[in-house]
C-alpha positions as CSV (number, residue, x, y, z in Angstrom):
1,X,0.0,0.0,0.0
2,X,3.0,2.3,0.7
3,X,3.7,4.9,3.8
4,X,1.4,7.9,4.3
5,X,4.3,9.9,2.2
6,X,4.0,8.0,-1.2
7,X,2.6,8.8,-4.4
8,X,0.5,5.8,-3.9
9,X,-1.0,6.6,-0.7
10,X,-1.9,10.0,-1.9
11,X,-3.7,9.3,-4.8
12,X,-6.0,6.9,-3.0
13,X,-9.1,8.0,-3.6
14,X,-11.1,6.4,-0.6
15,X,-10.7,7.3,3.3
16,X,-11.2,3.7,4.1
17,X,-8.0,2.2,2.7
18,X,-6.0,-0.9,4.4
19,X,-5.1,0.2,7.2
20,X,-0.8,0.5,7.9
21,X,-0.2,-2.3,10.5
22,X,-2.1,-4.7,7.8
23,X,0.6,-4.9,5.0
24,X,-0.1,-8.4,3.9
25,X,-2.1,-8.5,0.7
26,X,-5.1,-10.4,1.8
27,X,-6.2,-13.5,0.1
28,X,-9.0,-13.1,-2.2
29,X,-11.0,-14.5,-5.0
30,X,-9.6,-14.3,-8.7
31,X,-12.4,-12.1,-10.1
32,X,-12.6,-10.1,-6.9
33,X,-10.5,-6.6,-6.6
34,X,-8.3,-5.1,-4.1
35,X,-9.7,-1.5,-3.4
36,X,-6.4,-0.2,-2.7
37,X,-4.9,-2.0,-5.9
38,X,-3.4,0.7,-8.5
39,X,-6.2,-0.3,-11.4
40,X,-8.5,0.6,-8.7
41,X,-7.1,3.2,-8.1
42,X,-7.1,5.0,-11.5
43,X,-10.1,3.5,-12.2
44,X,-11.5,6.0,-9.2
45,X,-10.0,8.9,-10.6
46,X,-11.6,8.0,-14.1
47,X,-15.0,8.0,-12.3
48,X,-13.9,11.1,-10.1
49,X,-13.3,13.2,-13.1
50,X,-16.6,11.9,-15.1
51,X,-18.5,13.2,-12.0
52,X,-17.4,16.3,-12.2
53,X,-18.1,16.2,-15.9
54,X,-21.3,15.4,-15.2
55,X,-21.9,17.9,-12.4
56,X,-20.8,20.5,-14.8
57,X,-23.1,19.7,-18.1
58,X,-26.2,17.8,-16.6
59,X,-27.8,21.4,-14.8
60,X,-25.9,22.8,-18.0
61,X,-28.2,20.7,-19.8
62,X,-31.2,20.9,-17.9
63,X,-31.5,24.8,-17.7
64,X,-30.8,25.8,-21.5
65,X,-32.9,23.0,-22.6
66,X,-30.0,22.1,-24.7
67,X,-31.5,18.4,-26.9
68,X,-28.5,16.5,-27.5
69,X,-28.8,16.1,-31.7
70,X,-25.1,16.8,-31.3
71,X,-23.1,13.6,-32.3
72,X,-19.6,14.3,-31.2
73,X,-21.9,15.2,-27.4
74,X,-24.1,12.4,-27.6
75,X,-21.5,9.9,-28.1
76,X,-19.4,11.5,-25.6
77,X,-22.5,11.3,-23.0
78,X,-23.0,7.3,-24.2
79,X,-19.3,6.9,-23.3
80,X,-19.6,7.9,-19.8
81,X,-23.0,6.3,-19.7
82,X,-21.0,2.9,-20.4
83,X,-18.4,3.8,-18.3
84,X,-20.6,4.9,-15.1
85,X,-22.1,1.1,-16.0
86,X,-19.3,-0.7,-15.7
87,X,-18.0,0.8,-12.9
88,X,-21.3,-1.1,-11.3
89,X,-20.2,-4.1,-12.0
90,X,-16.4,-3.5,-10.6
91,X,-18.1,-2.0,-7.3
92,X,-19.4,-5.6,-7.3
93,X,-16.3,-7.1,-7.5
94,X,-14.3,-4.6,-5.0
95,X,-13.3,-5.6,-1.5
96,X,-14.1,-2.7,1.0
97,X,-12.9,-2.2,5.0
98,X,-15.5,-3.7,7.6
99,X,-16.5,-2.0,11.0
100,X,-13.4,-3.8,12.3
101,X,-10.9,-2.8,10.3
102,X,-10.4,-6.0,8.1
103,X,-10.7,-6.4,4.2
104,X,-14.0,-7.7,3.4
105,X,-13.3,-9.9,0.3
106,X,-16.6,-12.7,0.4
107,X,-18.5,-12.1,-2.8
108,X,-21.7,-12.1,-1.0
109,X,-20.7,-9.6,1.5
110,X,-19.5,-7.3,-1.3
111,X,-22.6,-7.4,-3.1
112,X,-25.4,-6.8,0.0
113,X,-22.8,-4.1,1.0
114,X,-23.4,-2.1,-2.4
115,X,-26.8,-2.7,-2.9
116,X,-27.4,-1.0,0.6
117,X,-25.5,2.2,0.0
118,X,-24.4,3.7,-3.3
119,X,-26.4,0.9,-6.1
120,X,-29.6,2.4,-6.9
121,X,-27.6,6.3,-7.0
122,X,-25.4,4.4,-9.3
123,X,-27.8,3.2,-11.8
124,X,-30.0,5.9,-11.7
125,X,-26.8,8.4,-12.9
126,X,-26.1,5.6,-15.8
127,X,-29.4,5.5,-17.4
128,X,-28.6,7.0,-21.1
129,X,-31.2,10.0,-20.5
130,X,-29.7,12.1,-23.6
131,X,-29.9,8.8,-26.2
132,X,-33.7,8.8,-24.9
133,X,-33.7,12.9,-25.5
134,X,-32.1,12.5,-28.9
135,X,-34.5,10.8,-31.0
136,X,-36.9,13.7,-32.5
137,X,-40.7,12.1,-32.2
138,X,-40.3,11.8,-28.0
139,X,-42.9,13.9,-26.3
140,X,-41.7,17.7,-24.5
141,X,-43.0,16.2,-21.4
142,X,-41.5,13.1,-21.3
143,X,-38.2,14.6,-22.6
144,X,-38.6,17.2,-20.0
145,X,-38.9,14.2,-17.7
146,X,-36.0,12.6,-18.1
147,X,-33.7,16.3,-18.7
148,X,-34.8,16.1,-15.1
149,X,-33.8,12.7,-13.8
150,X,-30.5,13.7,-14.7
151,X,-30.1,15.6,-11.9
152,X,-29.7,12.3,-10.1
153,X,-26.6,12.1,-11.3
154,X,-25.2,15.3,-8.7
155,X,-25.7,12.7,-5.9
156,X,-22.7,10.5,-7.0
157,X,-20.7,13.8,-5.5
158,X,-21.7,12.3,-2.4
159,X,-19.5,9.7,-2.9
160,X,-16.8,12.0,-4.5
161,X,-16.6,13.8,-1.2
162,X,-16.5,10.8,0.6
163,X,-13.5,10.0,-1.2
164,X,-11.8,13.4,-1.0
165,X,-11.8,13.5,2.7
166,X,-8.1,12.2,3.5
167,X,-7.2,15.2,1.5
168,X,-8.2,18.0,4.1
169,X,-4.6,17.4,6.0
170,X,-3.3,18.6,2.2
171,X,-3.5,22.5,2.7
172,X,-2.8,23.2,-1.0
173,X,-5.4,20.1,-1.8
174,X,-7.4,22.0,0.6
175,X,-7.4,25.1,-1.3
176,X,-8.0,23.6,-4.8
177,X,-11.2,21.9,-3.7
178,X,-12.3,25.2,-1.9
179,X,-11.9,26.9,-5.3
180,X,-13.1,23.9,-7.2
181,X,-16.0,23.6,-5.3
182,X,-17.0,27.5,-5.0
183,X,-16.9,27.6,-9.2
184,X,-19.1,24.8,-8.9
185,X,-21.5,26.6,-6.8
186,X,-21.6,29.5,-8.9
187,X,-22.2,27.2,-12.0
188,X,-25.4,25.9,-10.7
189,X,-26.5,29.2,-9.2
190,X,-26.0,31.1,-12.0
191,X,-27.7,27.8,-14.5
192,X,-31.2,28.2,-11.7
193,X,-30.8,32.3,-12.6
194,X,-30.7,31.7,-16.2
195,X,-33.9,29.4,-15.9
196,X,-35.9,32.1,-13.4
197,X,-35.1,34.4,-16.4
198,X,-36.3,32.7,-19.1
199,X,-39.6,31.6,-17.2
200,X,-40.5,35.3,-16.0
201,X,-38.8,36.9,-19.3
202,X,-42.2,36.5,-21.3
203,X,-45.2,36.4,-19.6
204,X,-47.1,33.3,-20.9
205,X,-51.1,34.4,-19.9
206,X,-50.3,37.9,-22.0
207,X,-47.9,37.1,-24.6
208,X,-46.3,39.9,-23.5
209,X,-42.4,40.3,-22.7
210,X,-41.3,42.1,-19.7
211,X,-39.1,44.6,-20.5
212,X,-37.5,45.5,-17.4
213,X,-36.0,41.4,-17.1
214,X,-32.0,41.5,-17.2
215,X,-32.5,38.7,-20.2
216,X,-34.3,40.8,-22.8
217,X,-32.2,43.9,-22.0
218,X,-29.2,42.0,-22.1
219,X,-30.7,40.9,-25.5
220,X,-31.1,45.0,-26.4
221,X,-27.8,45.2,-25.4
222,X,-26.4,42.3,-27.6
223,X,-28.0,43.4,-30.7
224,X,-30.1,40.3,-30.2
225,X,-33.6,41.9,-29.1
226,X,-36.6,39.4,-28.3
227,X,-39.1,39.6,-31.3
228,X,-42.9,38.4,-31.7
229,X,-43.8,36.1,-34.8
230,X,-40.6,37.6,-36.7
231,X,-40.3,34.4,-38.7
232,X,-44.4,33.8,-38.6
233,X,-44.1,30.8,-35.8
234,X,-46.6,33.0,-33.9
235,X,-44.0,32.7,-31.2
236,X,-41.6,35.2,-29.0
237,X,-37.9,34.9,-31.1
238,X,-34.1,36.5,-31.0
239,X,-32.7,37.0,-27.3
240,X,-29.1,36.4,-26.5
241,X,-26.9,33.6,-27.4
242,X,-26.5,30.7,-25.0
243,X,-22.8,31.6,-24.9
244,X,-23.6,35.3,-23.8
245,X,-26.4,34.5,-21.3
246,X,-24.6,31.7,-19.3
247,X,-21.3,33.9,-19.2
248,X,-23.5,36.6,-17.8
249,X,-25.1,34.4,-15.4
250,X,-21.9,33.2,-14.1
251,X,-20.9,36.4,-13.8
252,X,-23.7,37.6,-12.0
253,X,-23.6,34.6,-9.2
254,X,-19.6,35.4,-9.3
255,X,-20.1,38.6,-8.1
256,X,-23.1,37.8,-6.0
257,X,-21.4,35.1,-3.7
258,X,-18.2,37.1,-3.3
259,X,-20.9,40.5,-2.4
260,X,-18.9,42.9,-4.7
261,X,-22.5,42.9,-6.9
262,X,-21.6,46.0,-9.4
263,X,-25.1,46.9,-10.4
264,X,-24.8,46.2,-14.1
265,X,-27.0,43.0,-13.9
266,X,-29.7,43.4,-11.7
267,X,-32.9,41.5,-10.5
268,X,-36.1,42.9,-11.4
269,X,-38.9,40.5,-10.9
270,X,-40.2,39.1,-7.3
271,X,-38.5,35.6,-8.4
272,X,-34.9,37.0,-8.9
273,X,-34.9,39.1,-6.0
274,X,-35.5,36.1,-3.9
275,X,-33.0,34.4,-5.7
276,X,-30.5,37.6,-5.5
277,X,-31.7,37.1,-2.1
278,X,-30.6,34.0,-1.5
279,X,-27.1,34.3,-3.1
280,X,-26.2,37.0,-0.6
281,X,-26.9,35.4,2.6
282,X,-24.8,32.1,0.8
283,X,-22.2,34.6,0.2
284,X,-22.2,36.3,4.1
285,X,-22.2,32.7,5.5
286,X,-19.0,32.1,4.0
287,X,-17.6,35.3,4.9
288,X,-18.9,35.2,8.4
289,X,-17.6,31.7,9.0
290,X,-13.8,32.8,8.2
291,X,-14.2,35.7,10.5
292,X,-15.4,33.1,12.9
293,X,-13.1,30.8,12.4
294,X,-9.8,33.5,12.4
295,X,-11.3,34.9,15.9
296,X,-11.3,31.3,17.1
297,X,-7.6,31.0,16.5
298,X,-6.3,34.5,17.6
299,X,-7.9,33.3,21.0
């Protein structure tokens, strides 16, 4: 397994790893895997950096609406499908540490142990929701539906963080996974303000767009104004590009969370201003727990 100094030992991706005082390789099955072995190893970093992936594009996904008739995407998204599915079957196959310290490597054992915790998380996140999404002739609701049930996927980060814990006596590991984990706050946040936007930005019962919403005068601003039935679809068209709106929405939740909030994107409707709302008080938690915990150590 190596001392606490080695690469080795670093890179492990899991808190419960053989303990030191058991170096002997434990005996186990020919199709059962050592959790501590180096294919398991980089097999969890594989799986760490596809959860991220996935933490990035599915509320990417789910906000913009985004259908994925993309092939070079689509196949990318069945690739990590196949991959989040055969990690299953490895995880049935894996030896973990019992209660007592000792390498659980019966079959049996291994199996009731996974199908307890992390199995049905697991299969839920490899379901190939954007295949489904793909084909043209599926319903709006039912493709809604399962845009949706993507979100299931964000719970695998439960087990990323489980497996990121050893890493908090790492102050520079510490400090990447502070800033890692702040962008990935403000990607979500500012994904939920782009869809608040896009809900409120034309008033459905009316037809009639609300002019004072940061989306259609960022869209005035753009050169890419909202328009009614401008190619005869009956329908609101034009607005800002994807590319624009998430950047400003990113930018807005940047500023928000770190309360320097400039003024030059505001909220306007009772829906953003909760949501503004909320961002600050996210943003003077953080603040007020460093404060907190720097008056704890000058005592």
């Amino acid at each position: 397994m190596g001392t606490p100094t080695s690469l080795g030992y670093v890179l492990q991706l899991g808190s419960e790893i053989l303990p030191q005082y058991k170096q002997e390789t434990p005996k186990t099955p020919p199709h059962i895997i050592l959790h501590y072995c180096a294919f398991k190893t980089t097999w969890d970093w594989v799986i760490l950096i596809l959860t991220f992936y996935t933490a990035i594009m599915v509320p990417y996904n789910v906000s913009f609406k985004t259908k994925q008739n993309n092939v070079a995407w689509l196949v990318v998204d069945s690739v990590v499908d196949v991959i989040f599915l055969v990690d299953i079957v490895l995880n049935f196959h894996t030896t973990f540490v019992g209660p007592a310290g000792e390498v659980i490597s019966d079959p049996k054992l291994i199996r009731m142990n996974y199908l307890k915790t992390w199995f049905v998380i697991d299969l839920l996140s490899c379901l190939p929701y954007d295949v489904i999404n793909a084909f043209e002739n599926v319903d709006e609701g039912i493709s809604s539906l399962f845009s949706s049930l993507k979100v299931v996927r964000l719970l695998r980060l439960g087990r990323v963080a489980r497996k990121l814990d050893h890493y908090i006596e790492y102050g520079a590991a510490v400090l990447v996974l502070l800033v890692c984990v702040f962008g990935l706050a403000a990607h979500w946040l500012a994904c939920i303000w782009y869809s608040i936007g896009d809900y409120e930005v034309i008033d459905e019962e009316t037809n009639v767009a609300r002019k004072d919403s940061w989306l259609y005068m960022l869209g005035e601003t753009a050169g890419t104004p909202y328009r009614f039935n401008a190619t005869g679809t009956g329908r609101w068209e034009g607005g800002p590009s994807k590319d624009s709106v998430y950047i400003t929405s990113l930018y807005f939740t940047m500023t928000s969370l770190t309360s320097i909030g400039f003024g030059n994107i505001a909220p306007t409707t009772d829906g953003e201003k909760i949501f503004a709302v909320a961002m600050m008080m996210i943003g003077s938690a953080g603040i007020c727990e460093k404060y907190f915990i720097n008056t704890v150590d000058k005592l």
